[in-house]
C-alpha positions as CSV (number, residue, x, y, z in Angstrom):
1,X,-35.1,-210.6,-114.8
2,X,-38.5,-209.6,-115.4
3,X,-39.3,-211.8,-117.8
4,X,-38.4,-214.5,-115.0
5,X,-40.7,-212.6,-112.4
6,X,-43.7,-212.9,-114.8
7,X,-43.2,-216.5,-115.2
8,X,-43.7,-216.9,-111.3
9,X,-46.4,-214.7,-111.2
10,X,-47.9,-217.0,-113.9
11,X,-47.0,-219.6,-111.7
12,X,-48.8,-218.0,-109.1
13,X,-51.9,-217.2,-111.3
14,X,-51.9,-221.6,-111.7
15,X,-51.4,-222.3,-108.0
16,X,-54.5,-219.5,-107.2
17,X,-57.0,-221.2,-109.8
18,X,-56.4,-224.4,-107.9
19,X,-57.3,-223.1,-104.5
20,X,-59.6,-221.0,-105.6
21,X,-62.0,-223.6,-107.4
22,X,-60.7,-225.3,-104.2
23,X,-62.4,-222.8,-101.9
24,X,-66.4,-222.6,-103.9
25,X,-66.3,-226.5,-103.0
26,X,-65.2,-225.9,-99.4
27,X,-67.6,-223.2,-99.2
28,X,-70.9,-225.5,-100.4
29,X,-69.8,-227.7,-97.8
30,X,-69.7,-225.1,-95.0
31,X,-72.8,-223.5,-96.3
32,X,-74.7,-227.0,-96.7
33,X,-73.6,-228.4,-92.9
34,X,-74.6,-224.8,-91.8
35,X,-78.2,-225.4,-93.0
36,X,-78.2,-228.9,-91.9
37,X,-77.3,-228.7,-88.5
38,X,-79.6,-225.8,-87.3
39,X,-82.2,-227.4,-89.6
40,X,-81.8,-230.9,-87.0
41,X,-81.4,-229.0,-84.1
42,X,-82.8,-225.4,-83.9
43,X,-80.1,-224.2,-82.3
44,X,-77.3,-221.9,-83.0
45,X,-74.8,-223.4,-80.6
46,X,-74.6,-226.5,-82.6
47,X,-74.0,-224.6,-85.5
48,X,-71.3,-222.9,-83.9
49,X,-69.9,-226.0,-81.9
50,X,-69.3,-228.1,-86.2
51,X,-67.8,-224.4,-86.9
52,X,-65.5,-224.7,-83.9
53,X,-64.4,-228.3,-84.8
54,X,-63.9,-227.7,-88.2
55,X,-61.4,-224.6,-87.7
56,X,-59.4,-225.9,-84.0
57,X,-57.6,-228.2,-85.1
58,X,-56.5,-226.8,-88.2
59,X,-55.6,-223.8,-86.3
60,X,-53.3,-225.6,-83.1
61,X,-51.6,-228.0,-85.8
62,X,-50.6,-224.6,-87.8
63,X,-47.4,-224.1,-85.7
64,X,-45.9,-227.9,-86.7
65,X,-47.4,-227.7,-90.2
66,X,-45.4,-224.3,-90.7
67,X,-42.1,-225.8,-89.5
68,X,-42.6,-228.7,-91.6
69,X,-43.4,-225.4,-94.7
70,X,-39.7,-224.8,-94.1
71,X,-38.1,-228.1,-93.6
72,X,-39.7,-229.7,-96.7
73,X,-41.2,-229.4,-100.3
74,X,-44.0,-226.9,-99.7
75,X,-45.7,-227.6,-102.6
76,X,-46.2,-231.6,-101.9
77,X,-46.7,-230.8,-98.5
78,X,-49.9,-228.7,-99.7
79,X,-51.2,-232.0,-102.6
80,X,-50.6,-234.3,-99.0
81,X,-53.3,-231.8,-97.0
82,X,-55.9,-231.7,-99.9
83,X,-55.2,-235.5,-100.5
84,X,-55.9,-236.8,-96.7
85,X,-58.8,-233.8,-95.6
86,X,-60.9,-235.6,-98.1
87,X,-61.2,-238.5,-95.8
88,X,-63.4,-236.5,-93.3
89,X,-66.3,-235.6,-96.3
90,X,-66.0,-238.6,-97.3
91,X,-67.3,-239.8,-93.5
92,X,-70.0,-237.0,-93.6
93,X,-71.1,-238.5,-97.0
94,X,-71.3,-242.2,-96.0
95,X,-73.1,-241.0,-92.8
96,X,-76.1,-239.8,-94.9
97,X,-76.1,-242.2,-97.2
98,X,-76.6,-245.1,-94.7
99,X,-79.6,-243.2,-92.8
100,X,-78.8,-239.6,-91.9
101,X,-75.8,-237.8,-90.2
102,X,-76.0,-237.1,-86.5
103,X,-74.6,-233.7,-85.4
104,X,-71.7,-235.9,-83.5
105,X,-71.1,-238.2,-86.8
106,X,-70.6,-234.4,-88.5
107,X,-68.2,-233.1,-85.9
108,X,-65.7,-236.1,-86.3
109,X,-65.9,-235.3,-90.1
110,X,-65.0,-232.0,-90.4
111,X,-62.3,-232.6,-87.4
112,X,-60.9,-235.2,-89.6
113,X,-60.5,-233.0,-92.5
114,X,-59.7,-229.7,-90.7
115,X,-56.5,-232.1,-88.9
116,X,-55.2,-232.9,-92.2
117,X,-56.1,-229.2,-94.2
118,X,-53.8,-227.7,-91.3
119,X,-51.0,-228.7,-93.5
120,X,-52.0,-226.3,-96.6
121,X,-51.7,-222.3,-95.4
122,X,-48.5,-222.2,-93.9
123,X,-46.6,-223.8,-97.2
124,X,-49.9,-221.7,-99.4
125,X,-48.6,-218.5,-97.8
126,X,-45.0,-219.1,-98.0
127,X,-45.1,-220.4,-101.3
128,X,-46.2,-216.7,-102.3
129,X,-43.3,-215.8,-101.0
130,X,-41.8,-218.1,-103.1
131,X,-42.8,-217.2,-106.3
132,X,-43.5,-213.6,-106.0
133,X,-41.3,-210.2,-105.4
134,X,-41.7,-207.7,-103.2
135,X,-43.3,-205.1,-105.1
136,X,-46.1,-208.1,-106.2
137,X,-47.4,-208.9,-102.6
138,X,-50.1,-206.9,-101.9
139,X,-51.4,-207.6,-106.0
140,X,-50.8,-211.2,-105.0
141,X,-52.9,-210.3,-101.7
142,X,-55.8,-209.4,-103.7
143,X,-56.2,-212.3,-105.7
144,X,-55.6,-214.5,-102.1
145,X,-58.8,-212.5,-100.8
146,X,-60.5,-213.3,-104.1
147,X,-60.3,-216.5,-102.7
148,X,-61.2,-216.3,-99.9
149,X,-64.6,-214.3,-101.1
150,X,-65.3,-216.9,-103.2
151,X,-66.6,-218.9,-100.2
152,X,-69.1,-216.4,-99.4
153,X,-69.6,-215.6,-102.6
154,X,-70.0,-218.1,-105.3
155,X,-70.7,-220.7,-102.7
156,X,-73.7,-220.1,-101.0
157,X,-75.9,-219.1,-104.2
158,X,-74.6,-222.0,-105.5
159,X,-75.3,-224.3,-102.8
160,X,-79.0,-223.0,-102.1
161,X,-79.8,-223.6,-105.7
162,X,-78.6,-227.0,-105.5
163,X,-80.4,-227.9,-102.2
164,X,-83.3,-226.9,-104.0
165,X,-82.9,-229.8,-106.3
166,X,-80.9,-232.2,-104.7
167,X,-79.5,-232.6,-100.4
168,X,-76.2,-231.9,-99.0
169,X,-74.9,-235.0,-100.1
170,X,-74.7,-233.4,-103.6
171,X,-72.6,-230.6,-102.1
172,X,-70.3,-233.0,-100.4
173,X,-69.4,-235.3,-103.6
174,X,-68.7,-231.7,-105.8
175,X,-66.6,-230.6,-103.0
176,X,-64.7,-233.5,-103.2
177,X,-64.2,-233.4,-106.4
178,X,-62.8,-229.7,-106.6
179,X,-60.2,-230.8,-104.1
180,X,-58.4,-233.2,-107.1
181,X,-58.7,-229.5,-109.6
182,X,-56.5,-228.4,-106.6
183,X,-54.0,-231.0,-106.6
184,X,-53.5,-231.4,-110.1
185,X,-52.5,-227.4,-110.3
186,X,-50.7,-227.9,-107.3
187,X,-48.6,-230.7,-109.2
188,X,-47.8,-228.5,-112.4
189,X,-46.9,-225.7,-110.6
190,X,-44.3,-227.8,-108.7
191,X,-43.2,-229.6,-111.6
192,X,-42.1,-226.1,-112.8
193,X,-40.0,-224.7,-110.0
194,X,-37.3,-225.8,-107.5
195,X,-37.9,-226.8,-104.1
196,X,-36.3,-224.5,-101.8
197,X,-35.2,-226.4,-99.2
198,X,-33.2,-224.2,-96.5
199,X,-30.5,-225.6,-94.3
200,X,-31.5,-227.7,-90.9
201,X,-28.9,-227.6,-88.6
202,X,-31.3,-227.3,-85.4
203,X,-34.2,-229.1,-84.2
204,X,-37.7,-228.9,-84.6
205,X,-38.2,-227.0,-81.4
206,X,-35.1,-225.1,-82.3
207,X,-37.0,-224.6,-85.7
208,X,-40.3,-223.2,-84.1
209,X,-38.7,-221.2,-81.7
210,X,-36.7,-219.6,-84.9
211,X,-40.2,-218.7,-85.9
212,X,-41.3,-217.1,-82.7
213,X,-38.1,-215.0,-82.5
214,X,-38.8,-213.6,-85.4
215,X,-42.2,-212.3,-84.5
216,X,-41.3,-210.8,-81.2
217,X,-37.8,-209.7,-82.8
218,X,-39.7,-206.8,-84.1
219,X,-42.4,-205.4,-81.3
220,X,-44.0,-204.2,-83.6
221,X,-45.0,-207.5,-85.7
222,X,-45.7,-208.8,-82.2
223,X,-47.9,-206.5,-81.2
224,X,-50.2,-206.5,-84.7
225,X,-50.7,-210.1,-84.2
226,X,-51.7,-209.9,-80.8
227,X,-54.0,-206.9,-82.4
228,X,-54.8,-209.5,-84.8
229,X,-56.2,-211.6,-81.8
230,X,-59.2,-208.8,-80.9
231,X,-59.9,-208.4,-84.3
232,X,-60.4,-212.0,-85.3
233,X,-62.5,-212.3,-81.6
234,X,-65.0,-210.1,-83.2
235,X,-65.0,-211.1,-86.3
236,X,-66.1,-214.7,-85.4
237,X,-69.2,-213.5,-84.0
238,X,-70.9,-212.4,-87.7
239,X,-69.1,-215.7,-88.8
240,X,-70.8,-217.9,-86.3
241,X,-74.5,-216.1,-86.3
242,X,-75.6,-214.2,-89.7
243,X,-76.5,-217.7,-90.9
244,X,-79.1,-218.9,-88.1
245,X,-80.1,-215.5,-87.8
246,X,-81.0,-215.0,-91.6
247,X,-82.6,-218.2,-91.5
248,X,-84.8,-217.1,-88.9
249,X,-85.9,-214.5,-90.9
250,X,-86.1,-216.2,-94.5
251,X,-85.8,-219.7,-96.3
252,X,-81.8,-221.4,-97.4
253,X,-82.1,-220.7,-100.6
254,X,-82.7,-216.7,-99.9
255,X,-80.1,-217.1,-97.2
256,X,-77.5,-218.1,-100.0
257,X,-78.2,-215.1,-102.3
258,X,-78.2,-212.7,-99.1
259,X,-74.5,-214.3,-98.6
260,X,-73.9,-213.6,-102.3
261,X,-74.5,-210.5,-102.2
262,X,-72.7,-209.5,-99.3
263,X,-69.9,-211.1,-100.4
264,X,-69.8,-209.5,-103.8
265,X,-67.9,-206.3,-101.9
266,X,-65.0,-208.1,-100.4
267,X,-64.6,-209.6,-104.6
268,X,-64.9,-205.7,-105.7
269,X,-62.1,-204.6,-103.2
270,X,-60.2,-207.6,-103.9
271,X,-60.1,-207.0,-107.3
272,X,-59.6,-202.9,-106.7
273,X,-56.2,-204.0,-104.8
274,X,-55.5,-206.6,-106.9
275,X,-55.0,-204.4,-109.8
276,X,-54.0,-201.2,-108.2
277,X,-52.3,-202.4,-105.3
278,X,-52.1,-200.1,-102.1
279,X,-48.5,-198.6,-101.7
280,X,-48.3,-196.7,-98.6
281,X,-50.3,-195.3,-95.5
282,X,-50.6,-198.9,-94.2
283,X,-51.5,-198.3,-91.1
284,X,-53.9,-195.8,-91.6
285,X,-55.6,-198.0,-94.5
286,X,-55.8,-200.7,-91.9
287,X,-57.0,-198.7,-89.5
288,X,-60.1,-196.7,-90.9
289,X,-60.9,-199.6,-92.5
290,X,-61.4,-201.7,-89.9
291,X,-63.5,-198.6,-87.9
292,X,-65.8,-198.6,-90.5
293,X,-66.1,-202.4,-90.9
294,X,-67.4,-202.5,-87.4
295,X,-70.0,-199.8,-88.0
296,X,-71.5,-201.7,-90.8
297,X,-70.4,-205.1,-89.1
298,X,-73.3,-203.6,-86.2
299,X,-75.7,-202.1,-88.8
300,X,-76.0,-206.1,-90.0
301,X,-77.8,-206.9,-86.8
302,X,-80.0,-203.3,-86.6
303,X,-82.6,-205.1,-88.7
304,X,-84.4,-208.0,-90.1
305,X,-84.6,-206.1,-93.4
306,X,-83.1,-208.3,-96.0
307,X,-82.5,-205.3,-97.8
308,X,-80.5,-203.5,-95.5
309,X,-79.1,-206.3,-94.2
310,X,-77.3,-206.8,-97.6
311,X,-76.1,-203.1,-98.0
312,X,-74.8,-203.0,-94.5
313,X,-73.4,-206.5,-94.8
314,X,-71.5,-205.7,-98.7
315,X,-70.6,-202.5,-97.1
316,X,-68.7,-204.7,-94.2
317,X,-67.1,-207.0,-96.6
318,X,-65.6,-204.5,-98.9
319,X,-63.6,-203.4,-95.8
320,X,-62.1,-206.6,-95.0
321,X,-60.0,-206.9,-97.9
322,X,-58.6,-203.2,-97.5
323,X,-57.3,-204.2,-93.7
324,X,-56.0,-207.8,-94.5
325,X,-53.9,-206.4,-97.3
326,X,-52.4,-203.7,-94.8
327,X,-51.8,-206.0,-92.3
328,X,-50.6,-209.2,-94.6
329,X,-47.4,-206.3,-96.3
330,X,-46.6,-204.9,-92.8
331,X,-45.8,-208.3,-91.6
332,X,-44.3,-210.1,-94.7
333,X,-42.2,-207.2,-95.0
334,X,-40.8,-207.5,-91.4
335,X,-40.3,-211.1,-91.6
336,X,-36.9,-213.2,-93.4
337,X,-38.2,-215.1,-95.8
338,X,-36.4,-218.6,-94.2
339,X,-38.9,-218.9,-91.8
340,X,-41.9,-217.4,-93.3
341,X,-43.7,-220.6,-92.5
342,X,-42.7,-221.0,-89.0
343,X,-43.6,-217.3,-88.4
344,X,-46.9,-217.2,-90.6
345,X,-48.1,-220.2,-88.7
346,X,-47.5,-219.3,-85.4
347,X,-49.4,-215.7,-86.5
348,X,-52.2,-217.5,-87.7
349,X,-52.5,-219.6,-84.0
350,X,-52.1,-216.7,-81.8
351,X,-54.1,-214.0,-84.2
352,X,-56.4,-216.5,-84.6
353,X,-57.0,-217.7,-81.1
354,X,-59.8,-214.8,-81.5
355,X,-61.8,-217.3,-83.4
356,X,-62.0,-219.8,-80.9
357,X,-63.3,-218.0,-78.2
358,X,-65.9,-216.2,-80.7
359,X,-66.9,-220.0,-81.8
360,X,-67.0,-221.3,-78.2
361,X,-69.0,-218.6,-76.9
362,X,-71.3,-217.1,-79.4
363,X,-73.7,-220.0,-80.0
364,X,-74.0,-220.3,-76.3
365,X,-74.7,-216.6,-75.8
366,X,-77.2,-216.3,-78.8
367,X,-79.4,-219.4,-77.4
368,X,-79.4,-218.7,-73.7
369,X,-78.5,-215.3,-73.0
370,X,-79.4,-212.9,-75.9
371,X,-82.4,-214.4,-77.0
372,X,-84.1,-214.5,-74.3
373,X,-83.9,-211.3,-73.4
374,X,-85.5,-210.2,-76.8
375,X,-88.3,-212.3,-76.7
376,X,-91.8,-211.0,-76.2
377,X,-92.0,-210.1,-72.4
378,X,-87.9,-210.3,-72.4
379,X,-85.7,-208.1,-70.2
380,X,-85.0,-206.3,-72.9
381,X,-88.0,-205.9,-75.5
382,X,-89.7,-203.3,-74.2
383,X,-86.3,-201.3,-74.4
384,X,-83.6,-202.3,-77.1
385,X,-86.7,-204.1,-78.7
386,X,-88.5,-201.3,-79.8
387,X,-85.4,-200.5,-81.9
388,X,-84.3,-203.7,-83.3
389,X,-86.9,-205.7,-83.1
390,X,-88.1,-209.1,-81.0
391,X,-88.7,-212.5,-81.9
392,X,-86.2,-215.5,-82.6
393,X,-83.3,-214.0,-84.5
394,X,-82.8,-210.3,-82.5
395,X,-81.3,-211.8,-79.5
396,X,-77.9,-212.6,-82.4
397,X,-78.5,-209.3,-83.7
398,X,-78.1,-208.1,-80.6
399,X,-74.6,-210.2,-80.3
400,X,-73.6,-208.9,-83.5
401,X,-73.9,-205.1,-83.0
402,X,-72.0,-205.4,-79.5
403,X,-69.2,-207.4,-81.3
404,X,-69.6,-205.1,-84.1
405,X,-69.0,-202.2,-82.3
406,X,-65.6,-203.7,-80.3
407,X,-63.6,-203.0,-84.0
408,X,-63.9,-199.2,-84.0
409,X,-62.3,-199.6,-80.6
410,X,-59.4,-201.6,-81.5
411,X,-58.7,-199.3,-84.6
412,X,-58.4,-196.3,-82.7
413,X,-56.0,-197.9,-80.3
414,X,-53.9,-199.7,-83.3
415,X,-53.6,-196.2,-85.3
416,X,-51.6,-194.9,-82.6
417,X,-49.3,-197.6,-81.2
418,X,-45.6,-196.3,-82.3
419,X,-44.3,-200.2,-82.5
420,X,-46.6,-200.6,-85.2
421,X,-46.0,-197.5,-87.2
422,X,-42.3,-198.3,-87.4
423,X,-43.3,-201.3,-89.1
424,X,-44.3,-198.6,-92.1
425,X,-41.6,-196.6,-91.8
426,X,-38.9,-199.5,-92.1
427,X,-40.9,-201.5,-95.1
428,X,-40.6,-197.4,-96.9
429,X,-37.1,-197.0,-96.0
430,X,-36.5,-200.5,-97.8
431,X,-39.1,-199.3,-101.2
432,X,-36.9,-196.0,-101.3
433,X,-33.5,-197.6,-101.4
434,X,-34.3,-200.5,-103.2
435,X,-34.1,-203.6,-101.2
């Protein structure tokens, strides 16, 4: 028995290498458009507005892709999404190679490939479930955050040393390449297991409606992805501005290393849970870590210190890792495995609806509301000015200490809803007798 649940965890280990080699492509290609678009057009809402199109679509298609997790081979339902997204680069590339990429041609290319990525989390996360036990999630969560970090990471560095030599259309052709590293792991890890295909006796409404029933079966799991809403509102903010606000204050290549750096402490906490693994006080890990990711989430936009900006912004990052574990165990734990991917993806739309509306707002804000009011001779530089600063980049420094601050809020609140403390109390009960 063991000796079988280290072969899936090897499995597992295969599957992650993929996606995360996967993820430093996807991230020079974020990081790269990032650049490029507020280079063309000065402005942070079209930053935001290529960010918005490139995460929407994958988000609303979630729910369909995650029925489809658990109707069909999740595995070659993941090789399908890397396969078809790379269409959309491919666009962006042949855009500026025949002249130069508008910011429109750039929006139908990452919508393209953001349509046909939708298909890969919901059968990514369920396939986890899959391989792994119990006792191996949160170790498993880790290494998924490891990931994720990777973006921020290994990405940026790497992409502001390669625009130094080369353009984005560098970054674009290495991105697409990673995505076949992806695929090919993807393929040997599915050559090595059985499909698990569960029984269809009702239709695909039926089928998603199985998945919302069993979020709001438990309030509790209901109410921590509504939570999950808030928390992802203000976490868009940071995502959406500490780009054309550092590049206000410093050159892409500096930019990329300040990204490094702050991502190094979500890979430090990754790794600490990876190996350690967190096994109890959930809810109060999630909680103080999310209150003090929203200090140091504010402290980002106090100054245009690059120095401080880093600690603050590594201090932020190690926190995320701690509260996406919590909440990733107190919701797999609550949740039947036969319709993890009808219930993961309809958690992902609805927690993640917070993104949107962070995306669709926070360009617009930063340009025509907060900036001007810490200009020189703003409504606000002769007060909040004298503290953070005026010029350019304060007004989304501003934005990001306000959204910062909403987090300590929300954890405060979360800590002491009941319906989400019985989700720890039942997951324990299970650990204790053995289930």
């Amino acid at each position: 028995m063991e000796a079988n649940k280290n072969k899936l965890f090897h499995k597992f280990l295969l599957l992650w290498t993929g996606e995360f080699i996967s993820a430093i492509g996807s991230g020079l290609t974020s990081f790269g458009l990032g650049i490029y678009v507020f280079q063309v057009t000065g402005k942070a809402s079209a930053t935001a507005l290529v960010t918005l199109l490139a995460f929407l679509p994958s988000l609303l298609l979630s729910t369909v892709a995650g029925v489809l997790a658990d109707r069909y081979d999740r595995r070659l339902l993941m090789i399908l999404g890397d396969s078809l997204s790379i269409t959309g680069l491919a666009f962006i590339l042949i855009c500026i190679m025949q002249g130069g990429a508008e910011v429109w041609h750039i929006c139908i290319g990452v919508t393209i490939s953001s349509v046909f990525s939708s298909l890969i989390e919901p059968a990514y996360k369920a396939t986890v479930t899959d391989l792994l036990s119990e006792e191996q999630y949160t170790k498993a969560s880790g290494l998924v955050q490891i990931t994720g970090s990777a973006k921020y990471l290994i990405s940026p560095v790497a992409a502001g040393f390669l625009l130094t030599m080369s353009d984005i259309r560098l970054l674009l052709i290495i991105d697409i390449c990673t995505v076949f590293v992806t695929i090919a792991s993807t393929f040997a890890v599915r050559s090595g297991i059985q499909a698990k295909s569960y029984e269809r006796k009702k239709s695909f409404l039926g089928e998603f409606k199985d998945g919302w029933n069993a979020i709001s079966r438990k309030r509790g799991v209901l109410v921590l992805t509504v939570v999950g809403t808030l928390i992802t509102f203000s976490l868009g903010f940071i995502q959406t501005l500490i780009l054309p606000m550092l590049l206000t204050i410093t050159d892409s290549s500096t930019v990329g290393y300040c990204e490094t750096i702050v991502a190094t402490g979500m890979l430090l906490s990754s790794l600490l849970i990876g190996v350690l693994s967190i096994k109890k006080n959930y809810v109060k890990t999630l909680s103080l870590s999310l209150a003090l990711g929203g200090v140091f989430m504010a402290l980002v936009g106090v100054s245009e210190n690059l120095v401080f900006i880093c600690i603050a912004g590594f201090l932020f990052f190690a926190m995320l890792p701690f509260s996406n574990a919590s909440l990733d165990y107190l919701i797999r734990t609550n949740i039947d495995n036969s319709v993890q991917g009808r219930a993961w993806s309809l958690i992902g739309l609805i927690s993640q609806m917070g993104y949107i509306g962070a995306y669709a707002i926070a360009g617009v804000l930063a340009d025509y509301v907060f900036t001007p009011l810490l200009l020189e001779g703003g409504a606000l530089a002769g007060s909040v000015g004298k503290v953070i600063g005026t010029g350019a980049g304060r007004g989304m420094g501003l934005l990001i200490i306000v959204s910062g601050l909403l987090l300590p809020v929300i954890s405060i609140a979360l800590y002491h809803m009941k319906s989400i403390r019985s989700l720890e109390k039942v997951t324990t009960k299970m650990m204790e007798i053995g289930i």
